[in-house]
C-alpha positions as a Markdown table, in Angstrom:
| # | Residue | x | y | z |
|---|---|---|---|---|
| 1 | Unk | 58.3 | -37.9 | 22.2 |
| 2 | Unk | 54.8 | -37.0 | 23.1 |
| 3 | Unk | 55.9 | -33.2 | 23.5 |
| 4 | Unk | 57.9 | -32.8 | 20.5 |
| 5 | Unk | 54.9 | -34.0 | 19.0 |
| 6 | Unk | 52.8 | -31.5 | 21.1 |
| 7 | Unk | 55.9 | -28.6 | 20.1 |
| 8 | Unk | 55.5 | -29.2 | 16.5 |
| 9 | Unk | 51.7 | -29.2 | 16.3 |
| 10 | Unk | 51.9 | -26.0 | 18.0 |
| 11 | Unk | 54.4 | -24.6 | 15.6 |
| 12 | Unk | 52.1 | -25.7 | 12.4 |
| 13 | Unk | 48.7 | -24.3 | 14.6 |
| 14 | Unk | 50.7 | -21.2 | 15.0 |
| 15 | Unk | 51.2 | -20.5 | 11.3 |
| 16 | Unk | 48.3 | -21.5 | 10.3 |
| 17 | Unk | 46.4 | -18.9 | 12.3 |
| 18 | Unk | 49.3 | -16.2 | 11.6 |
| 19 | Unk | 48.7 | -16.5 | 7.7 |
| 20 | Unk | 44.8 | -16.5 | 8.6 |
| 21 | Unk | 45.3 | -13.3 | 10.3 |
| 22 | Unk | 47.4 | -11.9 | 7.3 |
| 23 | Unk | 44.7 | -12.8 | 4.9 |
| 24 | Unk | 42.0 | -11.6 | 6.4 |
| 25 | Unk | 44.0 | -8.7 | 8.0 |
| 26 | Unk | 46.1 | -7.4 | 4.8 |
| 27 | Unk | 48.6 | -7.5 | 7.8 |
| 28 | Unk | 52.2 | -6.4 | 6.6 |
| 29 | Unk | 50.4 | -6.9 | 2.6 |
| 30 | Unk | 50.3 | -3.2 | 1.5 |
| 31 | Unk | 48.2 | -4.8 | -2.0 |
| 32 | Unk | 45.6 | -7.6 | -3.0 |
| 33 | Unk | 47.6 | -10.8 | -4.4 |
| 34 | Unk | 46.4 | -9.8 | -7.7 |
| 35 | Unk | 48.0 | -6.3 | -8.1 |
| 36 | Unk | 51.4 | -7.8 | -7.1 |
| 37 | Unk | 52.9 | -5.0 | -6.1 |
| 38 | Unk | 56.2 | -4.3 | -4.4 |
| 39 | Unk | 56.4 | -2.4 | -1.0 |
| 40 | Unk | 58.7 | 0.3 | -2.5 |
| 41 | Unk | 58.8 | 1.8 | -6.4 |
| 42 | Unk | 61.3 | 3.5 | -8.0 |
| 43 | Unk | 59.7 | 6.9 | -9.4 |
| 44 | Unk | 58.7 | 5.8 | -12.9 |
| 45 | Unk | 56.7 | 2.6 | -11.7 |
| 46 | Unk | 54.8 | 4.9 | -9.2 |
| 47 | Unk | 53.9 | 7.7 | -11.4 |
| 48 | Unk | 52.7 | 4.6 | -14.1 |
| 49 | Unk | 51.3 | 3.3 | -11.6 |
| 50 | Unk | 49.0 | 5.6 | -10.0 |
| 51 | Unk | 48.4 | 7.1 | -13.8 |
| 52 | Unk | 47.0 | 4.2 | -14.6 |
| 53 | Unk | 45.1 | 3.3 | -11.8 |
| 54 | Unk | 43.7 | 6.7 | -10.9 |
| 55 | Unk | 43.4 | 7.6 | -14.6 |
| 56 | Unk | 45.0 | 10.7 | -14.5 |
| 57 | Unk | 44.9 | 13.6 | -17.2 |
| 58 | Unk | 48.4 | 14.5 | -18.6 |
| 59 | Unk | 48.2 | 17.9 | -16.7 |
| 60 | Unk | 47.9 | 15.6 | -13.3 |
| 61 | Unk | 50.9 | 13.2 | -14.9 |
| 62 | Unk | 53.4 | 16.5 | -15.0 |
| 63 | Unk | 51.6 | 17.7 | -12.0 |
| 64 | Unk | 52.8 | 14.1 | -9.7 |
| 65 | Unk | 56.3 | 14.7 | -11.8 |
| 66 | Unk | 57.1 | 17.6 | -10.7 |
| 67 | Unk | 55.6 | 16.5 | -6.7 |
| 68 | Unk | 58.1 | 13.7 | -6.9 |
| 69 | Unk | 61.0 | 15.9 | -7.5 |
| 70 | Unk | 59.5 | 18.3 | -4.7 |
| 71 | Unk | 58.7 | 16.0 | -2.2 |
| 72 | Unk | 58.9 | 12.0 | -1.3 |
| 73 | Unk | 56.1 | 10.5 | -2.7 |
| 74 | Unk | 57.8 | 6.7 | -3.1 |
| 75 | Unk | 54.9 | 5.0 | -1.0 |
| 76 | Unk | 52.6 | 7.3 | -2.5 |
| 77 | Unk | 51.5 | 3.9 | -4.5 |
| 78 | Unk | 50.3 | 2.7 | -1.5 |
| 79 | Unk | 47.5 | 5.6 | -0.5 |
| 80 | Unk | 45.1 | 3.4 | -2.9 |
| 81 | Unk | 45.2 | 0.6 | 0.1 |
| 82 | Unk | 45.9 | 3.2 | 2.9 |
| 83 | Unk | 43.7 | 6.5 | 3.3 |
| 84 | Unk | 46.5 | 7.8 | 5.9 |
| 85 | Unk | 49.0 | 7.8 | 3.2 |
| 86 | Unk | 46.8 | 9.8 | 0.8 |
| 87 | Unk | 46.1 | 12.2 | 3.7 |
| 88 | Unk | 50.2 | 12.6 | 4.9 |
| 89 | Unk | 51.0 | 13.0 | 1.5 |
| 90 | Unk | 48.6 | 15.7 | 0.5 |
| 91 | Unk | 49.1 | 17.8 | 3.6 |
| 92 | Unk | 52.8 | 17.1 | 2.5 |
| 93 | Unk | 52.5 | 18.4 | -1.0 |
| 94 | Unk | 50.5 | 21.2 | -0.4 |
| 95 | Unk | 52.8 | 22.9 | 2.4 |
| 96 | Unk | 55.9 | 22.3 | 0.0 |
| 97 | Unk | 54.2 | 24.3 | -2.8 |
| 98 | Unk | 53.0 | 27.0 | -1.1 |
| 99 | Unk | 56.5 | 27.3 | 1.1 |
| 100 | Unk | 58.6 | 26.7 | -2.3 |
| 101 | Unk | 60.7 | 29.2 | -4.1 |
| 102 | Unk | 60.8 | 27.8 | -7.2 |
| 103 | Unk | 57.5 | 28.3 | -8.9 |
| 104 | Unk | 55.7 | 31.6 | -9.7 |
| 105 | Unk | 51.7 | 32.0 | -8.5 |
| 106 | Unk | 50.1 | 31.2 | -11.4 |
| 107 | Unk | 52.1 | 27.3 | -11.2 |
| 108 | Unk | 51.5 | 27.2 | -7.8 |
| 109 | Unk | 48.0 | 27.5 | -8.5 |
| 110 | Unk | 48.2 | 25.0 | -11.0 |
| 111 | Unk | 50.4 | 22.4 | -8.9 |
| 112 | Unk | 48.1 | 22.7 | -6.4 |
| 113 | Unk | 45.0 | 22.0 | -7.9 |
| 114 | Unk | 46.5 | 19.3 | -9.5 |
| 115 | Unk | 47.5 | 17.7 | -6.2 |
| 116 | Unk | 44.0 | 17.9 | -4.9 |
| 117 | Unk | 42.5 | 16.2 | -8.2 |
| 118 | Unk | 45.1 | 13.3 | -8.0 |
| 119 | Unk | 44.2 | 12.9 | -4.3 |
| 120 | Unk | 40.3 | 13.2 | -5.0 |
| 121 | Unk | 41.2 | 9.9 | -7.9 |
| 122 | Unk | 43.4 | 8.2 | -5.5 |
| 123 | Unk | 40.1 | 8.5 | -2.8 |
| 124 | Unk | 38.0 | 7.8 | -5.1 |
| 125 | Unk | 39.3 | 4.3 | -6.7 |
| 126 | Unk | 40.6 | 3.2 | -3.0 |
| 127 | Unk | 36.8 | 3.8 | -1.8 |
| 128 | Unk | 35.8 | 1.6 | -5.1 |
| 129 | Unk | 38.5 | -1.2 | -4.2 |
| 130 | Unk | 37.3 | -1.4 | -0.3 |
| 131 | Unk | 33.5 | -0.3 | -0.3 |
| 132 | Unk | 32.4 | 0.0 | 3.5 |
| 133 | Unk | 30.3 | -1.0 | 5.5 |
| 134 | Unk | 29.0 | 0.8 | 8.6 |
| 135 | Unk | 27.3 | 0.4 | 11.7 |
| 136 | Unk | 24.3 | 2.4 | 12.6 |
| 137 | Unk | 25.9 | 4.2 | 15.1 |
| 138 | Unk | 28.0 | 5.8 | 12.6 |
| 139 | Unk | 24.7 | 7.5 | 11.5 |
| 140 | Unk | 24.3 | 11.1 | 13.2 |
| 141 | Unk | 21.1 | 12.6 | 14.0 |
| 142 | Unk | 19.5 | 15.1 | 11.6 |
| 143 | Unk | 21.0 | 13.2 | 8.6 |
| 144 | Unk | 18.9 | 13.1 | 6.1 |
| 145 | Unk | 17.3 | 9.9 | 4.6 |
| 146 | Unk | 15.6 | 8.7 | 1.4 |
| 147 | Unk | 13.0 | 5.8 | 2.3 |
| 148 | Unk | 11.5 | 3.5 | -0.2 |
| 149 | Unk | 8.5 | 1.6 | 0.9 |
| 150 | Unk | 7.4 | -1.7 | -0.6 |
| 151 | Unk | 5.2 | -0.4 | -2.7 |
| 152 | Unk | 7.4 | 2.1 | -4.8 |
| 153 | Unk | 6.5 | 5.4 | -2.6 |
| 154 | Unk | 9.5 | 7.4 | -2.1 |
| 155 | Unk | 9.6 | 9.7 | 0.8 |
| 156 | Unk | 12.2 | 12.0 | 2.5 |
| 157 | Unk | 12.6 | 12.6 | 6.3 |
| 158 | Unk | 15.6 | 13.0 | 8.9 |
| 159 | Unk | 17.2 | 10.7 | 11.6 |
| 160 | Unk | 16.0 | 12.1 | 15.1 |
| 161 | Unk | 16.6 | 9.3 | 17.6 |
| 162 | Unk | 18.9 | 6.0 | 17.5 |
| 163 | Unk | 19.4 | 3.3 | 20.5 |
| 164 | Unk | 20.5 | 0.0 | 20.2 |
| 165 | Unk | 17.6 | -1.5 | 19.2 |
| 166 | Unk | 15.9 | 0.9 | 16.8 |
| 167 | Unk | 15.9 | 4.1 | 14.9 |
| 168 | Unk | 13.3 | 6.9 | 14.9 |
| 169 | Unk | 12.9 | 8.6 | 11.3 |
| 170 | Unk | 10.9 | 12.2 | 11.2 |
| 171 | Unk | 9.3 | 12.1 | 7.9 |
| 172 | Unk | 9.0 | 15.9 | 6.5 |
| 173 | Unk | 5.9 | 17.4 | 6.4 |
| 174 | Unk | 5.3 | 17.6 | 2.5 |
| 175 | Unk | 5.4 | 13.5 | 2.4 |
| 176 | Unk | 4.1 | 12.9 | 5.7 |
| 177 | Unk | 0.5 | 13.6 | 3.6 |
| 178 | Unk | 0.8 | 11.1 | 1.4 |
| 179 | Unk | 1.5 | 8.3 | 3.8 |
| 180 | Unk | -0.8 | 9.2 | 6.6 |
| 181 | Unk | -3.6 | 7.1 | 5.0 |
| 182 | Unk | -1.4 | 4.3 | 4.6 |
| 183 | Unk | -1.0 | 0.9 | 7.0 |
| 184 | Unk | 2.7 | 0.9 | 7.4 |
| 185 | Unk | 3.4 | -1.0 | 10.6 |
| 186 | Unk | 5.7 | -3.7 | 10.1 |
| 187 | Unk | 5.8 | -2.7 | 6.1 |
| 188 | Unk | 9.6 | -3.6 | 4.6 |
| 189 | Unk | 11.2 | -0.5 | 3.9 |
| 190 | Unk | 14.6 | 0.6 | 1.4 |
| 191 | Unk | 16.8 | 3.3 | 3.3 |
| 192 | Unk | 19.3 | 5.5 | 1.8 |
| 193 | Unk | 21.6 | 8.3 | 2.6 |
| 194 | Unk | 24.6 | 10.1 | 1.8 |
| 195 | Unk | 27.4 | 10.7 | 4.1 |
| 196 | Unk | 29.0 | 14.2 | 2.8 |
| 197 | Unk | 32.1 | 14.0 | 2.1 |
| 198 | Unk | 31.7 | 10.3 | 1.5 |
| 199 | Unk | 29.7 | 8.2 | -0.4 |
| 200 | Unk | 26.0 | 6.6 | -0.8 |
| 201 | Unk | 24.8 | 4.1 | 1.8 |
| 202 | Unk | 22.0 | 1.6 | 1.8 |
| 203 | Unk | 20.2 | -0.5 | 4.2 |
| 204 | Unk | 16.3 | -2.7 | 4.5 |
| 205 | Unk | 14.8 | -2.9 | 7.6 |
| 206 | Unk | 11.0 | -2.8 | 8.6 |
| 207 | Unk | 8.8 | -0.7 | 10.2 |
| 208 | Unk | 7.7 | -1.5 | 13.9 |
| 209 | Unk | 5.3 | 1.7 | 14.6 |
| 210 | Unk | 4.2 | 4.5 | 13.9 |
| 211 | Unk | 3.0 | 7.9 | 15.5 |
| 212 | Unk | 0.9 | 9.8 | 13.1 |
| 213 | Unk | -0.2 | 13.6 | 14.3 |
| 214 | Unk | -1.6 | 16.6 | 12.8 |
| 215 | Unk | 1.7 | 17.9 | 11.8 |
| 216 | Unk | 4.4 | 15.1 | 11.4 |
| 217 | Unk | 4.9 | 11.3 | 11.0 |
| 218 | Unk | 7.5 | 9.7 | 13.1 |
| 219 | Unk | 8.4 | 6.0 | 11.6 |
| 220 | Unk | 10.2 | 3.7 | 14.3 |
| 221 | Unk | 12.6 | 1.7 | 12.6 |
| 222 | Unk | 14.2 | -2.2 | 13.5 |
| 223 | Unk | 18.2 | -1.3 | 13.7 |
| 224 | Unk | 19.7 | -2.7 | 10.3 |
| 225 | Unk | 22.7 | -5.6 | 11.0 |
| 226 | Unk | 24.9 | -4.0 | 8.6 |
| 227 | Unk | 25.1 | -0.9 | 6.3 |
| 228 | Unk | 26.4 | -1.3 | 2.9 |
| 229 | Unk | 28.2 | 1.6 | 0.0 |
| 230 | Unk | 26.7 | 1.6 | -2.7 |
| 231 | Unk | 27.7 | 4.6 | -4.6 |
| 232 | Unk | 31.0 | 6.8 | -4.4 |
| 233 | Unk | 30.8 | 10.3 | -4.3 |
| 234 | Unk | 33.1 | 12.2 | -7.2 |
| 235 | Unk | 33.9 | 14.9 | -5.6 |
| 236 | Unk | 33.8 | 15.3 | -1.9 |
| 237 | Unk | 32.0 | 17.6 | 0.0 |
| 238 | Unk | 31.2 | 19.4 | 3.2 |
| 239 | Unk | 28.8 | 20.7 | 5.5 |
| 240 | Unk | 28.9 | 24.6 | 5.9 |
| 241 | Unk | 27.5 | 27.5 | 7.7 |
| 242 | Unk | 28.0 | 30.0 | 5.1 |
| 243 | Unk | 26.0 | 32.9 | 4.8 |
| 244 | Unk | 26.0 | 34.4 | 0.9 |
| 245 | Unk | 24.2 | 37.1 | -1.5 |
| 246 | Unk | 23.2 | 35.5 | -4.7 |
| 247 | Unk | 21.3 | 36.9 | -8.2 |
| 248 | Unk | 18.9 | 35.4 | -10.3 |
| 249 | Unk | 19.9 | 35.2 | -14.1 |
| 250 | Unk | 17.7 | 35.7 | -17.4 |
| 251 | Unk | 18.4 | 35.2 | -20.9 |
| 252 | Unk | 17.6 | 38.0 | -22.9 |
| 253 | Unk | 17.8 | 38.6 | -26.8 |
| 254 | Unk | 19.7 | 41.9 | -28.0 |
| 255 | Unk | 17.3 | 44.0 | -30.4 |
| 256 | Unk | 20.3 | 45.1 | -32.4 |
| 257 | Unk | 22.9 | 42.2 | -32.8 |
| 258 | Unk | 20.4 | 39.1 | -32.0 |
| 259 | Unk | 22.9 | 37.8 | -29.1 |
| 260 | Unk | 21.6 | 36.5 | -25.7 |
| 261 | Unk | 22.4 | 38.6 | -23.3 |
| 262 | Unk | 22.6 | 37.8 | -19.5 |
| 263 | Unk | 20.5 | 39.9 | -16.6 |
| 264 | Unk | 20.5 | 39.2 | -12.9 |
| 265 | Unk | 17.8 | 40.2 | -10.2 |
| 266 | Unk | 18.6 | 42.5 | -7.0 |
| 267 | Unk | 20.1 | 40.7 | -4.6 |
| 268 | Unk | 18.8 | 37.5 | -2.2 |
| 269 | Unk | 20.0 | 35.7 | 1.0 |
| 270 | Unk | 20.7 | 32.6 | 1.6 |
| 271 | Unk | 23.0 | 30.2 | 3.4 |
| 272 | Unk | 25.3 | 27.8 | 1.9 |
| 273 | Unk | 24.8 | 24.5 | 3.8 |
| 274 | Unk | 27.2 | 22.2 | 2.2 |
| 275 | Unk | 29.8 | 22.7 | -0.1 |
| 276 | Unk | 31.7 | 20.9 | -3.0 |
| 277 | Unk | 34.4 | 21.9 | -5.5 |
| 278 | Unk | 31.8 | 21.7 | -8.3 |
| 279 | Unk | 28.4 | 22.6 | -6.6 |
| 280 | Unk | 26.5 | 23.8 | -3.0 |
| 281 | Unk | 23.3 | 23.2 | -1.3 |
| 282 | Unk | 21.9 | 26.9 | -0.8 |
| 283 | Unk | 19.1 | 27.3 | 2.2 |
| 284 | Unk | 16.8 | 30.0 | 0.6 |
| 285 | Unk | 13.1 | 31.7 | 1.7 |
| 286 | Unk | 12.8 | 32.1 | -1.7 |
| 287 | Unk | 11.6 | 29.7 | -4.1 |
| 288 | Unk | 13.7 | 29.7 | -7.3 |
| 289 | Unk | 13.1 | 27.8 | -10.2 |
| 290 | Unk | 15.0 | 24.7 | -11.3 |
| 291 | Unk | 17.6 | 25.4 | -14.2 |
| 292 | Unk | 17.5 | 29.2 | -13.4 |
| 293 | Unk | 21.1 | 30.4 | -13.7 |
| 294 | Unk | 22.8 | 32.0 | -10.0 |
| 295 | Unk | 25.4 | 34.9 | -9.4 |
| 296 | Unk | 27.2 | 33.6 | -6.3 |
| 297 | Unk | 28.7 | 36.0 | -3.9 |
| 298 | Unk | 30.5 | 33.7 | -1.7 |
| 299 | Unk | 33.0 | 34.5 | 1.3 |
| 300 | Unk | 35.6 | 32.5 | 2.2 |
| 301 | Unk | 38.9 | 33.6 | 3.9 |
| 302 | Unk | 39.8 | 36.6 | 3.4 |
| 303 | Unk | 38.1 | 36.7 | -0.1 |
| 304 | Unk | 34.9 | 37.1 | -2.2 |
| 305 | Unk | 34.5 | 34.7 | -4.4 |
| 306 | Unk | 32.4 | 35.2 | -7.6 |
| 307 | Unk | 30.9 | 31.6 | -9.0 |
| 308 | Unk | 28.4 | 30.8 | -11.6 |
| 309 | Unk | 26.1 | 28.5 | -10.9 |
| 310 | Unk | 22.4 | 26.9 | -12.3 |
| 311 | Unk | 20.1 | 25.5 | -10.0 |
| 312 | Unk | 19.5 | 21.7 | -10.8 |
| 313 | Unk | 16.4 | 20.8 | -8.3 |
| 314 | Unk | 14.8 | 22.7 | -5.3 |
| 315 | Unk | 13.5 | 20.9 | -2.3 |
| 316 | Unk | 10.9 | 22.3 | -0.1 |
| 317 | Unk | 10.9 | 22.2 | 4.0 |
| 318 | Unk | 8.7 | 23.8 | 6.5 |
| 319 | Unk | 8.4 | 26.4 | 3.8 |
| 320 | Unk | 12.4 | 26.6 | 3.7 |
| 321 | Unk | 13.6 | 25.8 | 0.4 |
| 322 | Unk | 17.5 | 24.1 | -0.4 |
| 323 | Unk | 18.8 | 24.8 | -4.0 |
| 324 | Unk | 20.6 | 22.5 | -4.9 |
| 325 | Unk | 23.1 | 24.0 | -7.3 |
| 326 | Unk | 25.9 | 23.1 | -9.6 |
| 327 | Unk | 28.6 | 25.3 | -10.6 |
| 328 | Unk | 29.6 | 26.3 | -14.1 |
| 329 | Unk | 32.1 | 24.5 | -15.7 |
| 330 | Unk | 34.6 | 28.0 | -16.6 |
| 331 | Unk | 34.4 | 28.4 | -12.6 |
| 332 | Unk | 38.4 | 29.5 | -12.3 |
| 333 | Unk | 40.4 | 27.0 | -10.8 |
| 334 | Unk | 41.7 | 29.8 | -8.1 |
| 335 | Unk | 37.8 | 29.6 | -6.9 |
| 336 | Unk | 37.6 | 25.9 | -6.9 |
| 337 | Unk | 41.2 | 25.8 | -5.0 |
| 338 | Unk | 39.6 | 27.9 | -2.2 |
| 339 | Unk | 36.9 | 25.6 | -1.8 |
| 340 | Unk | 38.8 | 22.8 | -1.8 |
| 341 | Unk | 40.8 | 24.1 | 1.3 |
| 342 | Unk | 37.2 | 25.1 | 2.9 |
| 343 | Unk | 36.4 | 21.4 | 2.5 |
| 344 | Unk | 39.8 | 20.1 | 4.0 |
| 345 | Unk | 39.8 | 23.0 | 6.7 |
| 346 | Unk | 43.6 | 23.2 | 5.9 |
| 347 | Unk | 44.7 | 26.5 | 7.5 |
| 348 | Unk | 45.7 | 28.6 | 3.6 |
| 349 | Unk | 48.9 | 30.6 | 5.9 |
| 350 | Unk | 50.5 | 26.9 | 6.7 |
């Protein structure tokens, strides 16, 4: 008696645990209880479904129509709980398009920009529904950091060391001025920082010293517990190493019809340091003006591209300056395609 006792206790300790684990797991649960969900759809429920959770334009509706008759996408439902499924899927959908028969250049062009935008929703709403949280050894060094001291000062500086017990912080010269003459040993301090091709992360911690120089401050940081999301980024980007000639534009009346007229500068240098399907960060000796209007000259592939763009704030380091610039909204989808596989590093012959 005593071990059928012992046997059935076993049993019920068993399941208890095992739907533990599946609750806190998601194990074999490919939803949240509340979207109630089936494992598998037919075609209709997944295209309604992801239309009206991704909040797709009609031009992205036709575009996952047409995807479905292409290729499988019946689990594609799932890629809002599972970023491997988003990831399979698009490598997937873009190969059939560019291998397929059936479609002329200019719908390829469109098919395949509108599999990159529902992907880009689908990211976007899965990182809304699971915000994470890292550790602080996900941080790399040189990423950059916006630090927000108790009392309201903003400054800017770059991680340069990490162990496990602290971070070290090089403020940039600029704001190392301003809070030289302040006491900031073991002030409470606000840290955020994007991850590129991610989203917005924010941490508090406090301040254990300080080296203070001619030329730098260093702040030496207490390593955070956790490190929480706080903002998505719409469109993703990517760090770059691309070197590019660029104009400056001016507006300019015509004496005879009254019209403004665009004019651009000789050209300038600069390096593109990151990269997005709707802007760039553009490392420049040259200062240039917020809202002045850029002639990009851009090389990616096998191709020039040719991109509009207006510079929407300028940051100054070491007397190196990074525009940070967003594109114009006619920028041809072609343009934004190549950039998108630039940001993917999807190999354009596959």
């Amino acid at each position: 008696m005593p071990s059928i006792i012992l046997i059935l206790s076993s049993v019920v300790l068993s399941v208890i645990v095992a739907h533990l684990l599946f609750k806190k797991f998601r194990i074999l649960t490919p939803f949240n209880k509340e979207n109630k969900q089936n494992l598998f759809m037919s075609k209709e429920e997944s295209i309604k479904y992801i239309s009206e959770r991704a909040e797709l334009t009609e031009e992205e509706n036709v575009g996952l129509d047409v995807l479905f008759d292409l290729i499988s996408g019946i689990r594609l439902h799932q890629a809002f709980e599972n970023e491997e499924i988003s990831k399979k899927w698009l490598v997937t959908a873009r190969r059939a398009i560019t291998k397929s028969e059936l479609f002329d250049p200019s719908t390829k062009e469109e098919l395949e920009y509108a599999t990159y935008e529902i992907y880009r929703k689908i990211s976007n709403k899965r990182q809304l529904l699971h915000p994470s949280i890292k550790k602080s050894s996900d941080i790399t060094l040189g990423q950059v950091m916006d630090l927000k001291l108790s009392d309201s000062i903003t400054i800017q500086g770059e991680l340069i060391e990490t162990n496990f017990h602290s971070l070290s912080v090089l403020i940039y010269e600029q704001d190392s001025l301003i809070i030289k003459p302040l006491k900031l040993n073991k002030k409470k301090i606000s840290i955020s920082f994007w991850k590129e091709m991610d989203a917005r992360y924010k941490f508090n911690t406090s301040i254990s010293t300080v080296e203070k120089n001619k030329k730098s401050v260093i702040l030496h940081l207490f390593l955070p517990r956790e490190i929480a999301c706080v903002q998505i980024r719409t469109h993703p980007r990517q760090h770059a190493e691309i070197p590019i000639k660029f104009r400056q534009g001016t507006l300019s009346t015509d004496s005879d019809t009254g019209a403004l007229q665009e004019n651009f500068s000789s050209i300038l240098f600069g390096i593109i340091n990151n990269i997005g399907p709707w802007g760039c960060s553009i490392i420049s000796h040259i200062p240039i003006p917020e809202n002045t209007i850029l002639m990009i000259e851009m090389p990616l592939f096998n191709q020039i591209l040719h991109i509009k763009g207006i510079v929407r704030n300028i940051t100054n380091h070491s007397k190196v300056f990074t525009l940070h610039v967003e594109f114009h909204e006619d920028t041809s989808k072609h343009n934004t395609l190549q950039i998108y596989h630039y940001i993917f590093a999807e190999n354009i012959s596959n």
